[in-house]
TIRO-2110 file (N, C-alpha, C; in Angstrom, 1 decimal):
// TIRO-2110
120.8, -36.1, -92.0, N, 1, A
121.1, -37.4, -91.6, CA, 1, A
121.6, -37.3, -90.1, C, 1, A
121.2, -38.1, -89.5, N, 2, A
122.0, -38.4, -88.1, CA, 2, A
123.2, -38.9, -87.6, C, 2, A
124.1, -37.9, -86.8, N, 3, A
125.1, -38.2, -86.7, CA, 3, A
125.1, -39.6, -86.6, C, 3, A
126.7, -40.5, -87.0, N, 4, A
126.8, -41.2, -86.6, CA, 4, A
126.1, -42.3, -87.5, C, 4, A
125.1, -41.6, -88.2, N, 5, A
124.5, -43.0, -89.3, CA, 5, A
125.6, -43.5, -90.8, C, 5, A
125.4, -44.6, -91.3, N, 6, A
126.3, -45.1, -92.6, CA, 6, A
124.9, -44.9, -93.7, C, 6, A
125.9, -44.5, -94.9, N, 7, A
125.4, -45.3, -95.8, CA, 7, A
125.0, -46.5, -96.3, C, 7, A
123.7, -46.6, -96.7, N, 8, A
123.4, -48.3, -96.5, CA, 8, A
123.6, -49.1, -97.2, C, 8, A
124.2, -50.1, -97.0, N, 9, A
125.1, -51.0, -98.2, CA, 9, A
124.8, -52.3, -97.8, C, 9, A
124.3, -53.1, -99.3, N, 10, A
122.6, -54.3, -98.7, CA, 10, A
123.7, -55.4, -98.2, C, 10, A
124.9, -56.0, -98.1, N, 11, A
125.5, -56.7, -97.8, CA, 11, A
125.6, -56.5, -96.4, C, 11, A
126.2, -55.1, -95.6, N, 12, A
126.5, -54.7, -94.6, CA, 12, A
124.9, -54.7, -93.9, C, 12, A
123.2, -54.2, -94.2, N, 13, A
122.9, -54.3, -93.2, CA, 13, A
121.9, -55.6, -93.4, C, 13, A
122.3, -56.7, -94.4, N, 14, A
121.9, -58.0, -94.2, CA, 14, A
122.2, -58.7, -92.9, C, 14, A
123.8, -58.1, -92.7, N, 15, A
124.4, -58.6, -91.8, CA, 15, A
123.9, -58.1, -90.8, C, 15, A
123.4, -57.2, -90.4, N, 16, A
123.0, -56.2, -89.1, CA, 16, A
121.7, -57.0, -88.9, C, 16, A
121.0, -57.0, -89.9, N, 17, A
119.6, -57.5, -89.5, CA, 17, A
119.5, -58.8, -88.8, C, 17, A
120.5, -60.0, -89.8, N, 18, A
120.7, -61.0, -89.3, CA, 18, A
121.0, -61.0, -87.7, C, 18, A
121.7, -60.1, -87.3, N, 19, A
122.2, -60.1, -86.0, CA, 19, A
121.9, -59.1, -84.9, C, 19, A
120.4, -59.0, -85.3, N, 20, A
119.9, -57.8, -84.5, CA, 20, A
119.3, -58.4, -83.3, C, 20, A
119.1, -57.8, -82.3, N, 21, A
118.7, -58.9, -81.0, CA, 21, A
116.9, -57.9, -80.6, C, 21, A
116.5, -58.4, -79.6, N, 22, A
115.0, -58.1, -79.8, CA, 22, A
115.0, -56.7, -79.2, C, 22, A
116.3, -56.1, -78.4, N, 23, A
116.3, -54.7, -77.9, CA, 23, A
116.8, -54.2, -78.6, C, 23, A
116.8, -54.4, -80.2, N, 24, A
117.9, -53.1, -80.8, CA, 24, A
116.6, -53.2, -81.9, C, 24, A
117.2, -52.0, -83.0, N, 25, A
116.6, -51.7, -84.1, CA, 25, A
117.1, -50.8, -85.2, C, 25, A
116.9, -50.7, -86.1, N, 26, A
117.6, -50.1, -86.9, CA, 26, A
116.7, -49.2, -87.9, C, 26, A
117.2, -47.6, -88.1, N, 27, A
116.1, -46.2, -88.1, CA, 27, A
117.2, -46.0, -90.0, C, 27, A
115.5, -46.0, -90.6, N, 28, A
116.4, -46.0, -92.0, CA, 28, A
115.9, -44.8, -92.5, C, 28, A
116.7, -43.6, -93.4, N, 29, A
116.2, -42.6, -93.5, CA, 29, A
116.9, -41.9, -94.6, C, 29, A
116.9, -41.0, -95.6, N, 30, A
117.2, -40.6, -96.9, CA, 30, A
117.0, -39.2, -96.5, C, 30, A
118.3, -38.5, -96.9, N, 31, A
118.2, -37.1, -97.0, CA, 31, A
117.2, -36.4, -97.8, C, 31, A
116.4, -34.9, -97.3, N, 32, A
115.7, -34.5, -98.4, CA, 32, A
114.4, -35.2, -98.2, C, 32, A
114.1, -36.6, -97.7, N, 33, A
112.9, -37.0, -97.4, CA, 33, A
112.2, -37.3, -96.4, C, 33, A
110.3, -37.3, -96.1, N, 34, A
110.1, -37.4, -95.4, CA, 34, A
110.1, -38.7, -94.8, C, 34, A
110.1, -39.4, -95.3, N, 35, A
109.8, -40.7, -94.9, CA, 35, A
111.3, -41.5, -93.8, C, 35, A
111.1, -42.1, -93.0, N, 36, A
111.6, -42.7, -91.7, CA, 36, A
111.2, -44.8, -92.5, C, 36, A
111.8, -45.3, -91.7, N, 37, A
111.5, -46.6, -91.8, CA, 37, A
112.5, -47.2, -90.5, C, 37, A
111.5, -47.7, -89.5, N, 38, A
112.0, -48.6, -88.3, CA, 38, A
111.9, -49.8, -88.2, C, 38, A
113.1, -51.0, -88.0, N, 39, A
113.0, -51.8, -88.2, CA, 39, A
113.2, -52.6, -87.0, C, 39, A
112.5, -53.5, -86.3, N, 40, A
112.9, -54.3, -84.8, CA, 40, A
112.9, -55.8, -85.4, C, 40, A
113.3, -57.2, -84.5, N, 41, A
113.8, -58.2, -84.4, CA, 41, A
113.0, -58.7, -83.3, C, 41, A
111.9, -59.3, -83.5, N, 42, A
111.5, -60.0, -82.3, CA, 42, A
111.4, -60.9, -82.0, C, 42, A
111.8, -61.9, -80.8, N, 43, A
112.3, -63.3, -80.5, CA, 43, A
111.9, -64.1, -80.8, C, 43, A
110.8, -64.0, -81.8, N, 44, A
110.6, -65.6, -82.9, CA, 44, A
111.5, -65.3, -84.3, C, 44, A
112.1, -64.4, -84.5, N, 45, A
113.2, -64.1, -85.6, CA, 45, A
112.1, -63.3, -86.3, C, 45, A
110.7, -63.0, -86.2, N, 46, A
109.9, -62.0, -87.4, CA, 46, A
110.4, -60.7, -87.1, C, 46, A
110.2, -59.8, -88.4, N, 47, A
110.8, -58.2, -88.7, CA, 47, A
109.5, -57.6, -88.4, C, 47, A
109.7, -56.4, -87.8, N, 48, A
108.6, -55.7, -87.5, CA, 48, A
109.0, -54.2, -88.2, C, 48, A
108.7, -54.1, -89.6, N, 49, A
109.2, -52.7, -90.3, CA, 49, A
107.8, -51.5, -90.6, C, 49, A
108.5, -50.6, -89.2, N, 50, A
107.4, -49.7, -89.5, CA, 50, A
108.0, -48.7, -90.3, C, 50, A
106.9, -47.8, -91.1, N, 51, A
107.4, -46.8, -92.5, CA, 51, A
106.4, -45.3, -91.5, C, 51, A
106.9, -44.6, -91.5, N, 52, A
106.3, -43.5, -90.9, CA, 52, A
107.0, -41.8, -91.9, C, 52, A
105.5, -41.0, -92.3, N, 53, A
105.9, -40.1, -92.9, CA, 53, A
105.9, -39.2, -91.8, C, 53, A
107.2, -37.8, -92.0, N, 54, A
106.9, -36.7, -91.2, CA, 54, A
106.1, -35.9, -90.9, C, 54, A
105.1, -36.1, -91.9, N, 55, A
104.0, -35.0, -91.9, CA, 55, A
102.9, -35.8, -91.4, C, 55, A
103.0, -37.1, -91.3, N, 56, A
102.2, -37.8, -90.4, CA, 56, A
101.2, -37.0, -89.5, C, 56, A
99.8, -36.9, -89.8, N, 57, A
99.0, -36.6, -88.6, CA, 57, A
98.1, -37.5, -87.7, C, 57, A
98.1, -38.6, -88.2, N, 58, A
97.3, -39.8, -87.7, CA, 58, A
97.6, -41.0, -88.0, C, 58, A
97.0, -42.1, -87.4, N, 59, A
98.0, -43.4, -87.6, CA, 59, A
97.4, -43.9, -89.5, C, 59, A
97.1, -43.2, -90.0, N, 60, A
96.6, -43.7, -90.9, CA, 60, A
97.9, -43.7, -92.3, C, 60, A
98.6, -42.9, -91.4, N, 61, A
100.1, -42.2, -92.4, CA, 61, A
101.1, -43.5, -91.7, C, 61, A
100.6, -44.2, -91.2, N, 62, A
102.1, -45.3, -90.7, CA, 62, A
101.7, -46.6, -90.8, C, 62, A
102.5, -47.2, -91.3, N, 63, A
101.9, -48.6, -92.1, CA, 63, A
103.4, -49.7, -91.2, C, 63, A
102.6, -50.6, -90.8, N, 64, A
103.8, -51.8, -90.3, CA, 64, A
103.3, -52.9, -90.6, C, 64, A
104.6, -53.3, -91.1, N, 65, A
104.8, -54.9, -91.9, CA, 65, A
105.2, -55.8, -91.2, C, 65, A
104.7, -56.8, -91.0, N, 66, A
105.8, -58.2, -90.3, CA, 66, A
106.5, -59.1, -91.1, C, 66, A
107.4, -59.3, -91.1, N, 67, A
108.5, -60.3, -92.5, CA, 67, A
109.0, -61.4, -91.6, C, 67, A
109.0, -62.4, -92.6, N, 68, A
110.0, -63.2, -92.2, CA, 68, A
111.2, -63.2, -92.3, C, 68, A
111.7, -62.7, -93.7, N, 69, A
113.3, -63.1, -93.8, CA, 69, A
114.0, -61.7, -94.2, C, 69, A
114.9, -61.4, -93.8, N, 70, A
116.3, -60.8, -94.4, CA, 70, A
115.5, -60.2, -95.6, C, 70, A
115.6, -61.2, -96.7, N, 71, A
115.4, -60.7, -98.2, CA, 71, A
114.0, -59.8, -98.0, C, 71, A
113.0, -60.3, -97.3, N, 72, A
111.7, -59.7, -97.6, CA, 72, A
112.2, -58.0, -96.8, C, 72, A
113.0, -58.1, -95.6, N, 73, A
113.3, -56.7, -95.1, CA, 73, A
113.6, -56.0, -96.6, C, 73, A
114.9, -56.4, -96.9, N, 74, A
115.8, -55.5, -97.9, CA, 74, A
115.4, -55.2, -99.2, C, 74, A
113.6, -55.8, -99.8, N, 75, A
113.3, -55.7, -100.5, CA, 75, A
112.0, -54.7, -100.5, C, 75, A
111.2, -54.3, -99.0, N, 76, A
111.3, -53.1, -98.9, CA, 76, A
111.7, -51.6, -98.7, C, 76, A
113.2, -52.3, -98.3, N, 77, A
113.9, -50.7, -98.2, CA, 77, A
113.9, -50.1, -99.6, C, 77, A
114.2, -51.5, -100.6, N, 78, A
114.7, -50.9, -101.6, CA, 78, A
113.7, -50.3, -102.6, C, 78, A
112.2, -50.8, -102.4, N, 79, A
111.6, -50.0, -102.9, CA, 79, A
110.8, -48.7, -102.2, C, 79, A
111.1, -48.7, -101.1, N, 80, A
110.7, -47.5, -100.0, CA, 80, A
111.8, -46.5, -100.6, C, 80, A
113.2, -46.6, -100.5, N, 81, A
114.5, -45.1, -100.6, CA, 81, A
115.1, -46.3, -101.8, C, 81, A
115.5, -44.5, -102.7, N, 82, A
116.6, -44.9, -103.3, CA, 82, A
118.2, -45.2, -102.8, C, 82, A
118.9, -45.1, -104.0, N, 83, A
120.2, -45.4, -103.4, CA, 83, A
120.6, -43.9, -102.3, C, 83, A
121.6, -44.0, -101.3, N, 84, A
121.8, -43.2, -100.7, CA, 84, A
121.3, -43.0, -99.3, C, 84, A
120.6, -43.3, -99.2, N, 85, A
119.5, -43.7, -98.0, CA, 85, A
120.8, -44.4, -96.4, C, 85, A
120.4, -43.6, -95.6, N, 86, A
121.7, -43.9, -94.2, CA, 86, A
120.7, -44.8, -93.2, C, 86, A
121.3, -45.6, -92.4, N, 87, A
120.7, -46.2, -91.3, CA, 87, A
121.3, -45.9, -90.0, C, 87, A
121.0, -46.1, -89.1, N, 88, A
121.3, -46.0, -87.9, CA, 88, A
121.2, -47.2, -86.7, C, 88, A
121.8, -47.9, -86.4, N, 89, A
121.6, -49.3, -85.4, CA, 89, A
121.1, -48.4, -83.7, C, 89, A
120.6, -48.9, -83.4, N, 90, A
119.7, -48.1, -81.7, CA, 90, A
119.8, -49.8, -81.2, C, 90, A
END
């Protein structure tokens, strides 16, 4: 995990998402696994959640989603990582 990241707790980064501005983003990631998930805020309020594996060799391994709400973000974290999974705000 990366220094400095939390444990993710869906209350705490509802709130983060809610209040993410269009230069930040937030780097979701589970010990033990390959998989990354980036998430940006862009100034019409849509989610831009990209899922990228480590072993990635071509863009064909990285899949990005556009969402509208909060709930649609936190409903694919939750089926992307189990519990335990840290984020990081950038």
């Amino acid at each position: 995990m990366p220094e400095g990241s939390n444990i993710c707790n869906v209350k705490e980064l509802k709130n983060i998402l809610r209040s993410l501005d269009s230069d930040e983003g937030v780097r979701i990631e589970q010990s033990g696994e390959r998989t990354k998930m980036f998430i940006s805020k862009g100034s019409s309020g849509v989610f831009a959640v990209q899922i990228v594996s480590d072993d990635s060799t071509n863009d064909h391994d990285v899949s990005v989603e556009y969402l509208n709400s909060v709930q649609e973000v936190i409903s694919v974290i939750k089926t992307v990582f189990s519990e335990g999974a840290s984020y990081l705000v950038y």
